[in-house]
PLY file of the C-alpha trace (Angstrom):
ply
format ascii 1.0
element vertex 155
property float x
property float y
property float z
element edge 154
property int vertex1
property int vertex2
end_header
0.00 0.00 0.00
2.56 2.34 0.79
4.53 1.58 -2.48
1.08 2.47 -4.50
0.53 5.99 -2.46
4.13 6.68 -2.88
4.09 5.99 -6.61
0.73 8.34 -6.67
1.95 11.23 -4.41
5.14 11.49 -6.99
3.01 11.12 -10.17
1.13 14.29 -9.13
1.23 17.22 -10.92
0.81 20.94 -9.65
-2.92 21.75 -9.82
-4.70 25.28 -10.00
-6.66 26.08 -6.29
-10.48 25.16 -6.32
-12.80 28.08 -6.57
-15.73 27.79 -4.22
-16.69 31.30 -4.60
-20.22 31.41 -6.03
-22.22 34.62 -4.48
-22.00 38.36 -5.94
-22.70 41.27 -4.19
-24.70 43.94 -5.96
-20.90 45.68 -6.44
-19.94 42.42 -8.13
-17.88 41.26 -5.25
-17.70 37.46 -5.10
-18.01 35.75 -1.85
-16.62 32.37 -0.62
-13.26 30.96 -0.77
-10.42 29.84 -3.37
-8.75 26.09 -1.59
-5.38 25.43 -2.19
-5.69 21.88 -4.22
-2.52 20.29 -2.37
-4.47 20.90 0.81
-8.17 19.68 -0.55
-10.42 16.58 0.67
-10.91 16.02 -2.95
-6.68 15.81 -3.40
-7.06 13.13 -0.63
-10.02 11.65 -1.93
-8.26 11.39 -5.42
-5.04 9.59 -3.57
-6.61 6.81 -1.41
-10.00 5.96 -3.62
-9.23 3.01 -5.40
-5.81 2.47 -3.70
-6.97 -0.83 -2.50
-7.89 -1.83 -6.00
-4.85 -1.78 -7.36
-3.76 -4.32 -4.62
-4.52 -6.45 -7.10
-1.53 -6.11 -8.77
0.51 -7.89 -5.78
1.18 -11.34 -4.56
3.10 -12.60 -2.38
6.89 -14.35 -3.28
9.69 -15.41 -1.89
11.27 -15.19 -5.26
13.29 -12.32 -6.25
15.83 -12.29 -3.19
18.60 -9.71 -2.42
21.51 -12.25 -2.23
22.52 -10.77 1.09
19.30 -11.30 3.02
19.62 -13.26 6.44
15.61 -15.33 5.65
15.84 -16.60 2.30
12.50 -18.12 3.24
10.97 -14.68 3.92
8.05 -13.45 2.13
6.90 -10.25 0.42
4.61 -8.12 -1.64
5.92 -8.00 -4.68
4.27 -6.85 -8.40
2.73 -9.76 -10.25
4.34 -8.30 -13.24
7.78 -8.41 -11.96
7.41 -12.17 -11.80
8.62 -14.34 -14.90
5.25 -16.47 -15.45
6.79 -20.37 -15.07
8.05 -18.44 -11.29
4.53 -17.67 -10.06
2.33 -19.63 -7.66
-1.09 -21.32 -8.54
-3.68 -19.12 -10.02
-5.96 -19.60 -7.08
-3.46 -18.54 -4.68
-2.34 -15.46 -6.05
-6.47 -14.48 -6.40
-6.66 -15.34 -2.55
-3.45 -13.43 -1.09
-4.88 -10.27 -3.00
-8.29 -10.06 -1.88
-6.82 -10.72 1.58
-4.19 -7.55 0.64
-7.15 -5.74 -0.43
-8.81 -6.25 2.95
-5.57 -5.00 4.75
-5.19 -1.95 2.67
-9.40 -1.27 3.62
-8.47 -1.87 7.06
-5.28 0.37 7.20
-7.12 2.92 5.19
-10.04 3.01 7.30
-8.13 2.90 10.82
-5.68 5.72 9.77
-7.97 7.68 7.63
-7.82 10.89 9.38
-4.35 10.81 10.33
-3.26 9.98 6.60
-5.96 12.69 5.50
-4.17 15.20 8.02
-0.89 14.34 6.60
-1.55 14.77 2.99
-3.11 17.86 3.90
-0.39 19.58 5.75
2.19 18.43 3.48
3.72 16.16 6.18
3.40 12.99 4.19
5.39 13.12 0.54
6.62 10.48 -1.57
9.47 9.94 0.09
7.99 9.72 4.10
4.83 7.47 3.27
6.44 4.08 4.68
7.63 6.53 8.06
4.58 8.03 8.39
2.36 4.80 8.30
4.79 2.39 9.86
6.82 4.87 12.54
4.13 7.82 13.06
0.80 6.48 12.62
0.25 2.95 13.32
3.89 2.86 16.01
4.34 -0.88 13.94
8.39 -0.17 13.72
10.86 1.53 15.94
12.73 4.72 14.52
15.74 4.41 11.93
18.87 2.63 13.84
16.34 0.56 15.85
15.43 -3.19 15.17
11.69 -3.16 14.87
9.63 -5.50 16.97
7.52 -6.20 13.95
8.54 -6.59 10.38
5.50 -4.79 8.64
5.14 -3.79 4.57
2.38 -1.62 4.59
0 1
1 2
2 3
3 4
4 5
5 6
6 7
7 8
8 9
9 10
10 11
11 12
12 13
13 14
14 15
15 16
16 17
17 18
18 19
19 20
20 21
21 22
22 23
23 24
24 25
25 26
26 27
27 28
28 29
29 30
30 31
31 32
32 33
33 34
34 35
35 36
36 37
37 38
38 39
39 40
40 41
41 42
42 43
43 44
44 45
45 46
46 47
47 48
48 49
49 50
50 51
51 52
52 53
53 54
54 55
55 56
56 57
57 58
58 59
59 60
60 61
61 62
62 63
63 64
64 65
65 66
66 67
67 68
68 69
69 70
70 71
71 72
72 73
73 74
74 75
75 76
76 77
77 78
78 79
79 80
80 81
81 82
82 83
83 84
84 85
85 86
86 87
87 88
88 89
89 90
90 91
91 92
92 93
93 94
94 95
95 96
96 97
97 98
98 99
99 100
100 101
101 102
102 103
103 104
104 105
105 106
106 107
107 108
108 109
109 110
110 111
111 112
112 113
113 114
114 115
115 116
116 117
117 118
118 119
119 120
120 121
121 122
122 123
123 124
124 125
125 126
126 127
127 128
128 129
129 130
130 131
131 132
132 133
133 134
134 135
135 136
136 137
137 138
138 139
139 140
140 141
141 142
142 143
143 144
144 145
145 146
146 147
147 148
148 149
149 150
150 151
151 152
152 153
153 154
């Protein structure tokens, strides 16, 4: 999940503010309020959507190891495409670890929603402080940088 958001938040593009000024005045003064789009519910809303959905694109693999790694047997979340096809598991597996890693990204998503809203809003979560921000800041899963966390956790 926070591969996806990351991968979103440094796709985006600069966007004009959002008007919401819709009254006149009988001098032709408009009333209401111009939103800066970086710090809009609908820039959130546009971010986390269909995040889940593109879960889908995941399974899990113990293929593709660094050669240094201490668990060889270790798992992780890896693209579906970045998997030769004669490498990946049975059909029916790979269909059942994603609709489970779509339920983790809806539950993640809807524990943390206002925190992660708050973040994106303020500017405090960018591309590059996604995985610290869910894993260190939000959810407390891992202990700071330097630190052996008490839980491995790929959000």
């Amino acid at each position: 999940m926070q591969a996806e958001l990351a991968h979103r938040l440094s796709k985006e593009r600069p966007r004009n503010h959002i008007d919401v000024r819709h009254r006149l005045d009988k001098d032709g003064k408009r009333y209401g309020k111009v939103i800066d789009f970086a710090q809009s519910e609908l820039r959130v809303s546009e971010l986390l959507d269909d995040l889940c959905d593109t879960m889908s694109n995941y399974h899990l693999s113990s293929h593709d190891r660094d050669e240094g790694e201490s668990n060889p047997d270790e798992q992780r979340w890896i693209l579906s495409s970045e998997v030769p096809p004669d490498q990946r598991p049975n059909v029916h597996l790979i269909k059942e670890q994603q609709r489970v890693l779509k339920n983790i990204c809806g539950d993640i998503i809807s524990s943390w929603e206002d925190e992660l809203s708050k973040g994106l809003r303020s500017g405090t979560v960018t591309a590059d402080s996604v995985k610290n921000f869910l894993c260190q800041e939000v959810s407390r899963l891992c202990k700071p940088h330097g630190s052996k966390p008490h839980r491995e956790t790929e959000l």
